[in-house]
C-alpha positions as CSV (number, residue, x, y, z in Angstrom):
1,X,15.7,5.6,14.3
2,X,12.3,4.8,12.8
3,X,13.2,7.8,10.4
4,X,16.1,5.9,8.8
5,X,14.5,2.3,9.1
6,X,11.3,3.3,6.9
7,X,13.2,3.9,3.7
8,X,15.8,0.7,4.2
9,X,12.7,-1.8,4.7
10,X,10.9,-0.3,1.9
11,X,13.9,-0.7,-0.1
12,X,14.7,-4.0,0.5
13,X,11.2,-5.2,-0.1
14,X,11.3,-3.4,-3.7
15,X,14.6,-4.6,-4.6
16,X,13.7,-8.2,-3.8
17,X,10.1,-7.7,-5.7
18,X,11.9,-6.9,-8.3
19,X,14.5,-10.0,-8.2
20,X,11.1,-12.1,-8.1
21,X,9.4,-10.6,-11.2
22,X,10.2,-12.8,-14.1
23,X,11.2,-11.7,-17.5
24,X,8.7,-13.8,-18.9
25,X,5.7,-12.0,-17.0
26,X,5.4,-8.8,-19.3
27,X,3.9,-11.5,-21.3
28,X,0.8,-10.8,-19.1
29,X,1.1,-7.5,-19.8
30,X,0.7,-7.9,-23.3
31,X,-1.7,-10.6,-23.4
32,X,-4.2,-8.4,-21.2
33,X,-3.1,-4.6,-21.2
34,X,-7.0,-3.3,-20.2
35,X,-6.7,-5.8,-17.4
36,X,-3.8,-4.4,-15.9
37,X,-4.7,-0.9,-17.0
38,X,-8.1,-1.4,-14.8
39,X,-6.8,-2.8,-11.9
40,X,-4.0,0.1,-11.1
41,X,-6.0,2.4,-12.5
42,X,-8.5,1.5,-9.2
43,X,-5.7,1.4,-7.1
44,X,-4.0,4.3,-7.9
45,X,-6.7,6.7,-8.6
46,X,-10.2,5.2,-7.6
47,X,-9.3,4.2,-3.6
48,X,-7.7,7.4,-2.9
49,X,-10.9,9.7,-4.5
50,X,-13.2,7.2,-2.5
51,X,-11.5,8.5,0.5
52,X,-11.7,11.7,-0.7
53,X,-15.6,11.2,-0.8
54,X,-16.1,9.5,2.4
55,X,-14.0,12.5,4.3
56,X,-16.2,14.9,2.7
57,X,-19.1,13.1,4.5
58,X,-20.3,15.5,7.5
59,X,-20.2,12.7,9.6
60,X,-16.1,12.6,8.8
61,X,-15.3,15.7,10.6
62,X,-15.7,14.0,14.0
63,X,-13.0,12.4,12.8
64,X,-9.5,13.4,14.4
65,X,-6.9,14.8,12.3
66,X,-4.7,11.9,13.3
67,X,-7.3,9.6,11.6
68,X,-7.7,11.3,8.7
69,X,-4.2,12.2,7.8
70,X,-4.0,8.5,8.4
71,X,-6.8,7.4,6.0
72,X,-5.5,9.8,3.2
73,X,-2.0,8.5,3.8
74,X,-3.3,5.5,3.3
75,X,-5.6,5.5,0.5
76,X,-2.8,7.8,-2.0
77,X,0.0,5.0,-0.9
78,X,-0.5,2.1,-3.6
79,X,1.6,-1.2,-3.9
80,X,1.5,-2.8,-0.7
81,X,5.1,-4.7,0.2
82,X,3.7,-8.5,0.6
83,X,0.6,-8.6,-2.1
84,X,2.6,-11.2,-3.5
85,X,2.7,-13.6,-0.9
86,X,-0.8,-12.8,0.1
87,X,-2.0,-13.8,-3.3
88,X,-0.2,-16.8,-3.0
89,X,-1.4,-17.9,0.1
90,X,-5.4,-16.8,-0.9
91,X,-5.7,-18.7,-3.6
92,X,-4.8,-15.5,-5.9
93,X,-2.2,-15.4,-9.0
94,X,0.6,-14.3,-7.8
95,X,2.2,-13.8,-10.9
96,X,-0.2,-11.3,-11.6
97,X,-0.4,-9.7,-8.3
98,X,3.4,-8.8,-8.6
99,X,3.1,-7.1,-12.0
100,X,0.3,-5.4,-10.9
101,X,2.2,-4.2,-7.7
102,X,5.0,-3.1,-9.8
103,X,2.8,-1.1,-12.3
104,X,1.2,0.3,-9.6
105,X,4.8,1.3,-7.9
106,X,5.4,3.2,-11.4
107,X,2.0,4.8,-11.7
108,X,2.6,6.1,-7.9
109,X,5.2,8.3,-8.8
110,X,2.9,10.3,-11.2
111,X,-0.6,9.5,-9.2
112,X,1.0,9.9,-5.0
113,X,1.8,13.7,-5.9
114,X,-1.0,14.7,-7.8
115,X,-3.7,13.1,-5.1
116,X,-1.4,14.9,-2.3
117,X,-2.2,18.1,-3.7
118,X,-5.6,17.2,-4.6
119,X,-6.4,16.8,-0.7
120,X,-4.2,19.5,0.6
121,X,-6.3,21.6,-1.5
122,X,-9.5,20.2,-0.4
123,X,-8.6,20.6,3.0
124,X,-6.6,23.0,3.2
125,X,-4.1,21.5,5.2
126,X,-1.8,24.0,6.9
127,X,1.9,22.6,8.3
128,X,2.2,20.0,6.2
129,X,4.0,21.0,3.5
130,X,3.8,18.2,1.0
131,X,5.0,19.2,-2.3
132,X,5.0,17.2,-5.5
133,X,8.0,17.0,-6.4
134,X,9.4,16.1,-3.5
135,X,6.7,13.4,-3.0
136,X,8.1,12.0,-6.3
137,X,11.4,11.9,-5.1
138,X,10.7,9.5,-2.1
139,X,8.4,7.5,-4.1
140,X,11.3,7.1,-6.6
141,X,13.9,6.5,-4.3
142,X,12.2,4.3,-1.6
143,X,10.1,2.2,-4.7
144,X,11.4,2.7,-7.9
145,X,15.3,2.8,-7.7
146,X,15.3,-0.9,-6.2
147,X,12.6,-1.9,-7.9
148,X,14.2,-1.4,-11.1
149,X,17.5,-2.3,-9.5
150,X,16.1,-5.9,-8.9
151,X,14.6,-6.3,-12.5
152,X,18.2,-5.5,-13.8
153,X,20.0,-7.6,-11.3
154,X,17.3,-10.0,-12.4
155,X,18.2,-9.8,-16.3
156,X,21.8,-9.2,-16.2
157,X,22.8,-12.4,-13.4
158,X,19.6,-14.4,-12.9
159,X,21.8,-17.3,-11.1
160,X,22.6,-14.8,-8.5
161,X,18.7,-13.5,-8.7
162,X,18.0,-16.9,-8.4
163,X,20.6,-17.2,-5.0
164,X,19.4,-14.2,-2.8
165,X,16.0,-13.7,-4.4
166,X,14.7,-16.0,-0.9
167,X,16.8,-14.6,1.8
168,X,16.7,-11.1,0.4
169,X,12.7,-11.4,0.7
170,X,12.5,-13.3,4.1
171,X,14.9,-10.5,5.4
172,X,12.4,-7.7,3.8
173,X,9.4,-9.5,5.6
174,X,11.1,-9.5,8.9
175,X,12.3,-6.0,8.3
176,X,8.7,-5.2,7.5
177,X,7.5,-7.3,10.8
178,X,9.9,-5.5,12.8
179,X,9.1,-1.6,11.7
180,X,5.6,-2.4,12.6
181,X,6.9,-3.8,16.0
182,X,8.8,-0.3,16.5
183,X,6.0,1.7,15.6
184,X,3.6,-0.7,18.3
185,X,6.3,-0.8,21.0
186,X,6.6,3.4,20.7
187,X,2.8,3.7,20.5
188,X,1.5,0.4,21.5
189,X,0.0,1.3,25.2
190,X,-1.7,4.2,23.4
191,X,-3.6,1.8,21.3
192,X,-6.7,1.1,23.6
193,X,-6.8,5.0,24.7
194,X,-6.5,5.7,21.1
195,X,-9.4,3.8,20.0
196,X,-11.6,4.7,22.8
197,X,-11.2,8.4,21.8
198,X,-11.6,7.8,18.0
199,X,-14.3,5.0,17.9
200,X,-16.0,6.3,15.1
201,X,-12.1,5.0,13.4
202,X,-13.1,2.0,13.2
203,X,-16.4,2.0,11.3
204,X,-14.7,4.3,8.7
205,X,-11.6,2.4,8.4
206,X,-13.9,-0.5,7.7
207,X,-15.8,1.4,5.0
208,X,-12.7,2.3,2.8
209,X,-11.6,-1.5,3.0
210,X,-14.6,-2.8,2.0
211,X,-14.6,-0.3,-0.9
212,X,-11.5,-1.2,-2.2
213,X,-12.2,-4.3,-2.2
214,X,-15.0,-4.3,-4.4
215,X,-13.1,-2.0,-6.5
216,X,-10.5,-4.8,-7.6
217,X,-13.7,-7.9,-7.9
218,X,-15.6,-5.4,-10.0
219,X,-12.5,-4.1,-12.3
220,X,-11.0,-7.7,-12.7
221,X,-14.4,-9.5,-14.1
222,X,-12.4,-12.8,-14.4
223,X,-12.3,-15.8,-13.0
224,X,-11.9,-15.9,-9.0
225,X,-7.6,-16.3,-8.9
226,X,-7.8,-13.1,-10.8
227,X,-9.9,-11.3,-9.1
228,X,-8.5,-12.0,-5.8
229,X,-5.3,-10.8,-6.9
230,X,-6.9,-7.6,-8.3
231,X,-8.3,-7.2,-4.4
232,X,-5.3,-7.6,-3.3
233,X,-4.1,-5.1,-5.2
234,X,-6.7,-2.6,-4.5
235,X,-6.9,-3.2,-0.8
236,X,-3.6,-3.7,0.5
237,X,-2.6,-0.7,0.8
238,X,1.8,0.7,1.7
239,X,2.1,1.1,5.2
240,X,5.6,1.5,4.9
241,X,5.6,4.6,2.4
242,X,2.7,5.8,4.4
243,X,4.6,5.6,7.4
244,X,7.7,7.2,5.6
245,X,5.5,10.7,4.9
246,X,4.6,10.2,8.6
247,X,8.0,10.7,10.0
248,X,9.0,12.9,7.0
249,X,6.2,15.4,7.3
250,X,3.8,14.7,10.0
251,X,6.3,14.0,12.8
252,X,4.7,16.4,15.0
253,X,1.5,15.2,14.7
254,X,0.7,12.4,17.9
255,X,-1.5,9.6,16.5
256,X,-0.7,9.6,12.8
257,X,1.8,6.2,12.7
258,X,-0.9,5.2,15.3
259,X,-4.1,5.3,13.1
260,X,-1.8,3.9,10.0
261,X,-1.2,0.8,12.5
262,X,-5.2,1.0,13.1
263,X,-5.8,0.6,8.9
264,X,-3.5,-1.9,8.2
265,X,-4.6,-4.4,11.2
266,X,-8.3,-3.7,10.2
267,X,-7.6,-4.3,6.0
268,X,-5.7,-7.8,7.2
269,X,-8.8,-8.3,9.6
270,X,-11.7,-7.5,6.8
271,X,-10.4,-8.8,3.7
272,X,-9.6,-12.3,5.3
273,X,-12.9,-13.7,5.5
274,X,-13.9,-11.5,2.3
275,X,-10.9,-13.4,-0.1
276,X,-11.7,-16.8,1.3
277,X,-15.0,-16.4,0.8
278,X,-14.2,-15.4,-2.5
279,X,-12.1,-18.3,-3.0
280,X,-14.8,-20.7,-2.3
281,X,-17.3,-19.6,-4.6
């Protein structure tokens, strides 16, 4: 069941960001390419190789695999669902946090297979057959397809854009609300045994949160909306394509959807106080 719900939540959720995005926002674009080019280049590229440096730490490999399957999964997975409406409701542009979602939805189709193979290689994962082009292919289907399917239903009808652009979201964010309930009820009593036999999680986690974080205040150098956004951006990582290469090609391995649960509630739990402080500066 989860196998088949990943894919239709992440593909309402694209399909109604790209009903939101406005025509009139590759304006943005153009009025601030080395902006844009910046921000997803830290996202897409920067957070995953400062994962790649903090699991080379020796202290890493006390680690389980779980964890840092988890923390990899998470750091290549750009374009979280509901940076939007996080920007929105942190005192962020959310304008600019959608285009920069959606540019950083393209560049994962490119960056998500060329990371994969980068840490495969540098740990020599064996069993978890990844491959590039296949990698592409669910990144295009469960991100791009209604992404771009949104942005023409957008152009072409914008009255009925305009119509189902609210529900279609609200349904995406309860779709969203209700894989990550799936995912806790399957492996929710495991949670407290889970961290109490991979304490040193946490800590880590923490680490790569605060990283990326500082990755999107340093690369946006604007004024605080901005740079909130660009955290946003950086930070909130896909738990939903994350999960997705979980059940596609980690299903065997106990504690991975676990430890991708772990992330996400830590990154919501960290960056909180860290954007409002932000906000009030």
């Amino acid at each position: 069941m989860l196998q088949l719900f990943v894919p239709i939540t992440l593909f309402v959720i694209m399909f109604a960001l790209g009903l939101g995005l406005r025509w009139e926002s590759r304006l943005r674009l153009r009025d601030r390419p080395a902006l844009f080019a910046r921000v997803v280049f830290g996202s897409c590229v920067l957070v995953p190789l400062v994962a790649l440096l903090l699991l080379r730490l020796p202290l890493s490999y006390e680690l389980s695999s779980p964890v840092r399957f988890a923390i990899a999964l998470m750091a290549i997975c750009p374009s979280a669902p509901l940076t939007m409406r996080k920007a929105d409701r942190a005192g962020g542009d959310p304008e600019l946090a959608a285009m920069l979602q959606v540019l950083a939805a393209l560049v994962a189709v490119v960056s998500v297979p060329l990371l994969t193979d980068l840490f495969r290689a540098t740990y020599e994962i064996d069993g978890w057959n990844i491959g590039p082009v296949a990698v592409a292919q669910q990144v295009g289907k469960a991100q791009i397809l209604p992404l771009f399917m949104g942005l023409f239903l957008r152009r072409w009808r914008p009255a009925l854009a305009n119509r189902i652009e609210g529900p279609l979201e609200k349904i995406g964010n309860v779709l969203l609300l209700v894989l990550i309930g799936l995912v806790l009820f399957k492996a929710g009593p495991l949670l407290v045994p889970f961290l109490l036999q991979n304490g040193l999680a946490v800590p880590f986690i923490g680490v790569m949160v605060l990283a990326s974080l500082a990755i999107g205040f340093v690369l946006a150098a604007a004024e605080p909306r901005q740079s909130i956004s660009a955290a946003l951006v950086t930070s909130m990582r896909n738990p939903g394509l994350a999960l997705l290469f979980a059940s596609t090609y980690a299903a065997e391995m106990a504690g991975v959807k676990l430890a991708i649960l772990v992330y996400l509630l830590i990154t919501v739990l960290l960056s909180l106080p860290v954007l409002r402080h932000r906000r009030g500066l």
